[in-house]
VOPAGU-2260 file (C-alpha; in pm, 1 decimal, decimal comma):
REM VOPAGU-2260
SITE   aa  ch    i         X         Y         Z
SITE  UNK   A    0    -491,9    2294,7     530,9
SITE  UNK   A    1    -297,0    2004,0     397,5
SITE  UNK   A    2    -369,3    1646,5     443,5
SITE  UNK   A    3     -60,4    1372,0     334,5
SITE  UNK   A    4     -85,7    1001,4     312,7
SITE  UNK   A    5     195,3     791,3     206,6
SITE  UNK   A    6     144,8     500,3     -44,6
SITE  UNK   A    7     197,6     157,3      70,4
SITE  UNK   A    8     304,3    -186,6      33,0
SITE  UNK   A    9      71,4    -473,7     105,2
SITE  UNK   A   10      92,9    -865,0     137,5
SITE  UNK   A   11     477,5    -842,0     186,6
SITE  UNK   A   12     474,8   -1202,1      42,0
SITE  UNK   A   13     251,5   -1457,2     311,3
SITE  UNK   A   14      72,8   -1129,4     489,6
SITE  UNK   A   15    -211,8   -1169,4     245,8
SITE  UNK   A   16    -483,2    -908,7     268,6
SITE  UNK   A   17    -340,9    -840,8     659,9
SITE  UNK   A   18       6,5    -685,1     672,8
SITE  UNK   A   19     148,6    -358,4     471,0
SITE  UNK   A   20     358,0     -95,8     572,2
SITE  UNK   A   21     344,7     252,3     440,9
SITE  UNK   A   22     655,8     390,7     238,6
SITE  UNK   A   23     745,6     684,2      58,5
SITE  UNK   A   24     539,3     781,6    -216,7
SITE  UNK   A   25     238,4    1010,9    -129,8
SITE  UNK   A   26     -67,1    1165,6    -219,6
SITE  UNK   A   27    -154,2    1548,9    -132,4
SITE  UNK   A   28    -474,5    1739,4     -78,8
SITE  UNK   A   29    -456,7    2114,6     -34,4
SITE  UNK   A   30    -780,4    2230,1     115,6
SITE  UNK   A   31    -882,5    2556,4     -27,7
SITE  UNK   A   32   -1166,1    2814,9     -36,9
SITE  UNK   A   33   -1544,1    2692,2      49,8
SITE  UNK   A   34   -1738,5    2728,0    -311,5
SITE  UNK   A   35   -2054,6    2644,0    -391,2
SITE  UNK   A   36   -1971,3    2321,7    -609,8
SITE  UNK   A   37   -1696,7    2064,3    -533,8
SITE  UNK   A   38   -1413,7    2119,9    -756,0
SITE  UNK   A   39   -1057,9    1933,1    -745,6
SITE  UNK   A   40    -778,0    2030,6    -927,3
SITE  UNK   A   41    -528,9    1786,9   -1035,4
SITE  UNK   A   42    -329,8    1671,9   -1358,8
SITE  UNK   A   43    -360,6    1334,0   -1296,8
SITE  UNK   A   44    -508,2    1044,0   -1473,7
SITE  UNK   A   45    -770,9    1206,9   -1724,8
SITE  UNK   A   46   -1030,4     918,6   -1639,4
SITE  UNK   A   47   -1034,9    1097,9   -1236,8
SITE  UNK   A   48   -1312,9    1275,7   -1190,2
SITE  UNK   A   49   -1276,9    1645,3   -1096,4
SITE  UNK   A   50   -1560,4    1699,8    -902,5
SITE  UNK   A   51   -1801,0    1574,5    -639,9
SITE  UNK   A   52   -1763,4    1226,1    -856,1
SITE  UNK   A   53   -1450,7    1162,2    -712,3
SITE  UNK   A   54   -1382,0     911,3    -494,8
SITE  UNK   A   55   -1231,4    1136,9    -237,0
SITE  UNK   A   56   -1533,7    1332,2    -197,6
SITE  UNK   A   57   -1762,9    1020,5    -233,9
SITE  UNK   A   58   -1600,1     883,0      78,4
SITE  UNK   A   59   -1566,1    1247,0     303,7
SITE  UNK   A   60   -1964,8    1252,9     217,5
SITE  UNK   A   61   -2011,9     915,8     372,8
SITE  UNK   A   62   -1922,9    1044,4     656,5
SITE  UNK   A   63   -2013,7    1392,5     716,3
SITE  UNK   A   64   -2266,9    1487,5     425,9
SITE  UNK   A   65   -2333,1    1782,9     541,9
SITE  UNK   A   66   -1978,2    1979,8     462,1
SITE  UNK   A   67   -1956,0    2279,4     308,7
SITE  UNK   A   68   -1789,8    2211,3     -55,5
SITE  UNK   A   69   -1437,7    2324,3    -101,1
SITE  UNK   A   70   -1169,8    2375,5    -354,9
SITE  UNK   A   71    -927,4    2093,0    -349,5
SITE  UNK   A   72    -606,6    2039,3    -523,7
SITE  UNK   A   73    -505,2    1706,2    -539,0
SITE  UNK   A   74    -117,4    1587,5    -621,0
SITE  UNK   A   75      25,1    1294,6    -596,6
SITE  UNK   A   76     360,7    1090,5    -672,3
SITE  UNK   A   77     182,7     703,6    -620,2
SITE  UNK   A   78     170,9     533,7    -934,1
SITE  UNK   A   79    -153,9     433,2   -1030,3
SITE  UNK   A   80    -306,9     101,3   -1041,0
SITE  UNK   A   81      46,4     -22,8    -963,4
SITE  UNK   A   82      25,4    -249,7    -625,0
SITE  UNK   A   83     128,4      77,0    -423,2
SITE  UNK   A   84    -213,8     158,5    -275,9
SITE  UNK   A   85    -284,7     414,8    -451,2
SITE  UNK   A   86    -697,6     399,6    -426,9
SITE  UNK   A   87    -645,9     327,4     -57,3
SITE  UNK   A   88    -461,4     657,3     -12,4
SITE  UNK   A   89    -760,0     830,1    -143,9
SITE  UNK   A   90   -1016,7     662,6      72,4
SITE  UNK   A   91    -805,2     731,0     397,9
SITE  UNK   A   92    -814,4    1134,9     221,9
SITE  UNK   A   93   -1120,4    1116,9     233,0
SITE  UNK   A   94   -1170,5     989,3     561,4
SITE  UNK   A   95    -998,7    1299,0     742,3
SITE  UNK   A   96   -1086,4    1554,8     462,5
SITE  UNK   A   97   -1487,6    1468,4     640,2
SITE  UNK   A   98   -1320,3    1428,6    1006,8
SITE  UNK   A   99   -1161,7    1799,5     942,7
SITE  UNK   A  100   -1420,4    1965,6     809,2
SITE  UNK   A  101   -1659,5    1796,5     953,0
SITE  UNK   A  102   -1500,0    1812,9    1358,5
SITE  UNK   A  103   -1542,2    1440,0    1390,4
SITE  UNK   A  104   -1263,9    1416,8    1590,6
SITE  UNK   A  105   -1199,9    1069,1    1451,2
SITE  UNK   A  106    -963,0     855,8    1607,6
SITE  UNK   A  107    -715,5     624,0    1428,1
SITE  UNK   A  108    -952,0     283,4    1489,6
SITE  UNK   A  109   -1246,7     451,2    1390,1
SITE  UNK   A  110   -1050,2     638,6    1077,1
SITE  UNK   A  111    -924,9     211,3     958,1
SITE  UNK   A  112   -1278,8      90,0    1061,3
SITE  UNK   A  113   -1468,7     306,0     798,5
SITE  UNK   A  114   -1162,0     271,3     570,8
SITE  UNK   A  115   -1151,8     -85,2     613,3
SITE  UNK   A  116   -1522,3     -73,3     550,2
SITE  UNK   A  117   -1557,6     112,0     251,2
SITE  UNK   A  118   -1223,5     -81,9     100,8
SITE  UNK   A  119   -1308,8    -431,0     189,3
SITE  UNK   A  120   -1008,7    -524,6     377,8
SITE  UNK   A  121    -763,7    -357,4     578,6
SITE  UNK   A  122    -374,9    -505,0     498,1
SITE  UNK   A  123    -373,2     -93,6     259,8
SITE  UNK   A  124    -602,7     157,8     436,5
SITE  UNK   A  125    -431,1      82,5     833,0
SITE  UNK   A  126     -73,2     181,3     701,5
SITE  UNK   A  127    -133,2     475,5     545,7
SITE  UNK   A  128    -339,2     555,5     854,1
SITE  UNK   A  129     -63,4     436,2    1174,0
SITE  UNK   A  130     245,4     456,4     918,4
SITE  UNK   A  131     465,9     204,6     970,9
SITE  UNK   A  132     392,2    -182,2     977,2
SITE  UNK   A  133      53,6    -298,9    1023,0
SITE  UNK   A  134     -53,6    -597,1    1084,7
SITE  UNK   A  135    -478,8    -591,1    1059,6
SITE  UNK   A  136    -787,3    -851,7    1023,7
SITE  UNK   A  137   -1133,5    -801,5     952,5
SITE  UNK   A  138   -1357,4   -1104,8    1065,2
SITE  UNK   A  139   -1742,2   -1055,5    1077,5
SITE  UNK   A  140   -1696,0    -679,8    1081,9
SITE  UNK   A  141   -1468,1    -612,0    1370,9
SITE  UNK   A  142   -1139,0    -492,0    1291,8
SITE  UNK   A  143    -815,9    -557,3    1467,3
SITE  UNK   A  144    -449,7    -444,2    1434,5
SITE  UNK   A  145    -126,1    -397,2    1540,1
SITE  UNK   A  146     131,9    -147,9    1453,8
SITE  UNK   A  147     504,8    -172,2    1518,9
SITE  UNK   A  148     830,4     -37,2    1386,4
SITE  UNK   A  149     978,6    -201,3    1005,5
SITE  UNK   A  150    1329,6    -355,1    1049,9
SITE  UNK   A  151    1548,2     -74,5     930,0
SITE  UNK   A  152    1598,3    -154,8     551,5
SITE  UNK   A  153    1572,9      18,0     196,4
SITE  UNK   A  154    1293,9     -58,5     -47,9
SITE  UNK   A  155    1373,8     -89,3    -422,1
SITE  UNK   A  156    1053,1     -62,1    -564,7
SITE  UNK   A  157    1037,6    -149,7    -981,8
SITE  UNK   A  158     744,4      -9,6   -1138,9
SITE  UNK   A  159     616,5    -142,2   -1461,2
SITE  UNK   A  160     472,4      85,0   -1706,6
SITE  UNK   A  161     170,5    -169,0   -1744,4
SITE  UNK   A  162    -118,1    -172,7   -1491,6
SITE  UNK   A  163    -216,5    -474,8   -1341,1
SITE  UNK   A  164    -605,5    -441,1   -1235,6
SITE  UNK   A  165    -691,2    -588,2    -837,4
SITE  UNK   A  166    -958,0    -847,0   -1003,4
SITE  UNK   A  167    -728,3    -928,1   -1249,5
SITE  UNK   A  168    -431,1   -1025,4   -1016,2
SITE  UNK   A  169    -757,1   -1210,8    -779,0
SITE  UNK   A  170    -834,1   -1378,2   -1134,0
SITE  UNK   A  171    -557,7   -1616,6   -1085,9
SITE  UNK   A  172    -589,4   -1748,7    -701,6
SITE  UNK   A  173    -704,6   -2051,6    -662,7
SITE  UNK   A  174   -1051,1   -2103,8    -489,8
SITE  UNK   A  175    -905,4   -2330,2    -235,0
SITE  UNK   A  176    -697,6   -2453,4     -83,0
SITE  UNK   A  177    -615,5   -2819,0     115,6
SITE  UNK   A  178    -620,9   -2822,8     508,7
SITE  UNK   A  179    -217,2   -2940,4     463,5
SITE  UNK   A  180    -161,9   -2654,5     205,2
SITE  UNK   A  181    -372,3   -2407,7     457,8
SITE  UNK   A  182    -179,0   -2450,3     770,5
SITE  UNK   A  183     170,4   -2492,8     572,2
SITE  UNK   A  184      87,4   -2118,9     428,2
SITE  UNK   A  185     -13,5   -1992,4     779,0
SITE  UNK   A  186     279,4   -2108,9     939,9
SITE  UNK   A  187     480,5   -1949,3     678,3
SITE  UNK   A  188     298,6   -1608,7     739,6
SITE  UNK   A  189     301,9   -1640,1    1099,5
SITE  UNK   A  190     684,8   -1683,1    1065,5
SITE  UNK   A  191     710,9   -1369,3     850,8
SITE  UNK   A  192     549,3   -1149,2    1069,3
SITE  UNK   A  193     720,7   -1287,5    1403,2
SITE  UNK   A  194    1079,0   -1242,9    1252,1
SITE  UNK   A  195     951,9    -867,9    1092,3
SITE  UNK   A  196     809,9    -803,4    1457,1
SITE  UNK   A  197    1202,0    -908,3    1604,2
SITE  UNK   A  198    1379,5    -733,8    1345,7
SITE  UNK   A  199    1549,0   -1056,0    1187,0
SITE  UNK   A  200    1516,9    -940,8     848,2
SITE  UNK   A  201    1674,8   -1280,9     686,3
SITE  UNK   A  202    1458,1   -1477,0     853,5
SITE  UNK   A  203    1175,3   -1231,7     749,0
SITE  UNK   A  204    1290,8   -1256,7     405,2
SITE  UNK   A  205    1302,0   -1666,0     342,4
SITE  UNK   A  206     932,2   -1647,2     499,0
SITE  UNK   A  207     852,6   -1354,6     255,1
SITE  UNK   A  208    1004,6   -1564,0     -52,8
SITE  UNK   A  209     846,0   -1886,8      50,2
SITE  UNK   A  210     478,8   -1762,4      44,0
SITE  UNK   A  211     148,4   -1978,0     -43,3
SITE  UNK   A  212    -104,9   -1810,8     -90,5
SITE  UNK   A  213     -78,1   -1591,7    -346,8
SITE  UNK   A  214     311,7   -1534,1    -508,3
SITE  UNK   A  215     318,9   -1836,8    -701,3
SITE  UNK   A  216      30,3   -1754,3    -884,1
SITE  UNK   A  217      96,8   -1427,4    -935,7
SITE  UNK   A  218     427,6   -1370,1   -1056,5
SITE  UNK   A  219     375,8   -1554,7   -1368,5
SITE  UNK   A  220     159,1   -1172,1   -1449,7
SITE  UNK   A  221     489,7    -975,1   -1392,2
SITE  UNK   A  222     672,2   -1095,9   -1638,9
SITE  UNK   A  223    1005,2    -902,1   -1513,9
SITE  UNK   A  224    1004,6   -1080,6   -1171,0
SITE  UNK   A  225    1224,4   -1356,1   -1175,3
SITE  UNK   A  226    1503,0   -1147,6   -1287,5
SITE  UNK   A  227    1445,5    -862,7   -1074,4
SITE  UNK   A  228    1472,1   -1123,2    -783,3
SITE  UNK   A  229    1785,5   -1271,6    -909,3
SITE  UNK   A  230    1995,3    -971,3    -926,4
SITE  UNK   A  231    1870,4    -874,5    -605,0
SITE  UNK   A  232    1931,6   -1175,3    -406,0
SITE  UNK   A  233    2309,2   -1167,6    -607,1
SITE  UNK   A  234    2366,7    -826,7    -472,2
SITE  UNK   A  235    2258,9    -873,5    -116,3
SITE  UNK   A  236    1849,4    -863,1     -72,6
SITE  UNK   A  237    1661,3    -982,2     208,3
SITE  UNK   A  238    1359,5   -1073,9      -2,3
SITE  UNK   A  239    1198,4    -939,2    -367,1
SITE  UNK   A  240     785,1    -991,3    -344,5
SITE  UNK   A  241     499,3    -844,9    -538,3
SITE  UNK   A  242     358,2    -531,9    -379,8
SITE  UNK   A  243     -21,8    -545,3    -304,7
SITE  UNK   A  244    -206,4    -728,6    -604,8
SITE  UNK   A  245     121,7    -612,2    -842,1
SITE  UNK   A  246     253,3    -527,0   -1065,5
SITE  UNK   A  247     525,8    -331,2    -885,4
SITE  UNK   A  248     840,3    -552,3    -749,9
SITE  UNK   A  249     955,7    -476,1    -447,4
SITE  UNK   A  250    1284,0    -562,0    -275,9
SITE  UNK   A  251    1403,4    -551,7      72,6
SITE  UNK   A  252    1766,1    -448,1      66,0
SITE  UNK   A  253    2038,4    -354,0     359,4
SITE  UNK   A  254    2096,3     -10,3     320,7
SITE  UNK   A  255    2421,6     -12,3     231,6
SITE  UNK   A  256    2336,6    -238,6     -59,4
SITE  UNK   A  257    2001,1     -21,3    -177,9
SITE  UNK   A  258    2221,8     186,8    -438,7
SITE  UNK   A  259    2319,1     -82,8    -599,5
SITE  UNK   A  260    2060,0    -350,4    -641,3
SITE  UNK   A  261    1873,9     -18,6    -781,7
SITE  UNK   A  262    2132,0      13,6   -1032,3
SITE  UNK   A  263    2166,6    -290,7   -1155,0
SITE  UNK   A  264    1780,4    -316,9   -1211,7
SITE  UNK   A  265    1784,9      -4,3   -1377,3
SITE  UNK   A  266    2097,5    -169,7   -1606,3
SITE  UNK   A  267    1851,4    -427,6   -1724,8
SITE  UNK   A  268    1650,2    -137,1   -1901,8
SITE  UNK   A  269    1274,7    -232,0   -1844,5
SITE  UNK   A  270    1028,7     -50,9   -1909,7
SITE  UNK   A  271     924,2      93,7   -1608,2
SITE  UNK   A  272    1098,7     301,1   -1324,8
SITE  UNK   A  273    1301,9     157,3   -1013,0
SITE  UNK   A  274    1245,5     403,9    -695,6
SITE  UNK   A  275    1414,9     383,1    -351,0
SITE  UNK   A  276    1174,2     416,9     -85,1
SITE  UNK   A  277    1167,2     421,5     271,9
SITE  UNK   A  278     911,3     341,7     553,3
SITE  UNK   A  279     674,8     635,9     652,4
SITE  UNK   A  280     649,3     621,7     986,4
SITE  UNK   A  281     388,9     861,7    1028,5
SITE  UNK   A  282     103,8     762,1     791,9
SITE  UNK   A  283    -199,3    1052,8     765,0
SITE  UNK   A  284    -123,6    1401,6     852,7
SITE  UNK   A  285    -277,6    1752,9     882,0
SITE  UNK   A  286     -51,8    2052,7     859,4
SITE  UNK   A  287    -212,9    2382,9     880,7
């Protein structure tokens, strides 16, 4: 058995902690032979655990503590600690590594409930559970969301080869905000998701560059932003924004104009990589 869930992109400028949408990156577990001792197999980060100390298996025995322990091989092509959801990837593994071994027979609200439980807020745990675009809240426990098709588009995502840590990025947010600065940011956001939601992908993209809650305190951490967004918007972007927390860039392109804008990051030699992604429309998956 074989369980895939695709990295994902979060915020997407004014969505902040509600909207993401999964893309192209993923993370792998191969389900092996039942052993006596949890053991997972992987040549990732040194500092992951390789046994039942992992956060995969911390979360699968949340919910079904009673399963037998396996042999797992985990692979993965998400960068780390990057903005790309990379931690919430693991949690939603280990959500349906318990509902398969486990016959929970989960479904998807109850998979994003105890995701969105055990990771605080939904906007990275509901794509890479529906695929697609999510839009998700969490008030007082109960969680809500809606998933619809992404505007047909490329993502040009630049990845730095620094981390930027969650609390770090949160480090720099201010602790609040004015009722005039409040419902100016909302109504930015709730243009942004209305113009995703129809498709108009210019619209979507002066919303997505004219965020308030978080961008503008943000970018000043990724120090290759500004330029990244210039060439883009020269060579025909929607939008550039910071995925999740950072510090990956990520640019909304035209298809037709993906190649390009990749290029011409990739000509300004940072160091990091430039990938071109696309929306997952599938999210989890089991093949057998």
């Amino acid at each position: 058995m074989k369980i895939i869930v695709p990295a994902t992109s979060a915020n997407i400028g004014p969505g902040f902690d509600s909207v993401g949408v999964a893309v192209s990156k993923y993370l792998t577990i191969d389900v092996l032979e039942e052993q006596e001792e949890w053991v997972i197999e992987h040549d990732l980060n040194p500092r992951i655990p390789k046994d039942k100390r992992n956060l995969l298996i911390k979360v699968a025995l949340q919910l079904a503590p009673d399963i037998r322990p396996h042999h797992l091989k985990m692979t993965s092509d998400i960068p780390l600690a990057r903005g790309l959801g990379s931690s919430s990837s693991v949690i939603v593994a280990g959500i349906e590594l318990a509902n398969q071994l486990g016959n929970l027979e989960l479904s998807d609200d109850e998979k994003l409930n105890w995701a969105t439980k055990i990771e605080g807020h939904p906007d990275n745990v509901a794509p890479a559970i529906f695929g697609n675009l999510v839009v998700s809240s969490v008030f007082k426990g109960a969680v809500s969301s809606i998933q619809a098709d992404f505007p047909e588009c490329s993502f040009i995502a630049y990845v730095p080869k620094y981390e930027l840590k969650t609390r770090d990025s949160r480090g720099v947010l201010p602790f609040k905000f004015s009722y005039k600065e409040a419902v100016a940011a909302s109504s930015i956001a709730n243009v942004a998701v209305a113009a995703l939601l129809q498709g108009d992908l210019v619209k979507a993209g002066r919303a997505i560059e004219s965020d308030r809650f978080h961008e503008r305190f943000r970018q000043k951490l990724v120090r290759e932003f500004p330029n990244i967004k210039k060439v883009a918007k020269k060579h025909g972007a929607y939008a550039t924004y910071l995925s999740g927390a950072g510090p990956t860039v990520m640019v909304l392109a035209p298809k037709d104009r993906a190649k390009l804008i990749q290029t011409r990051i990739e000509r300004c030699k940072y160091n990091g990589q430039v990938f071109l992604l696309d929306v997952d429309r599938e999210g989890v998956r089991v093949e057998r």
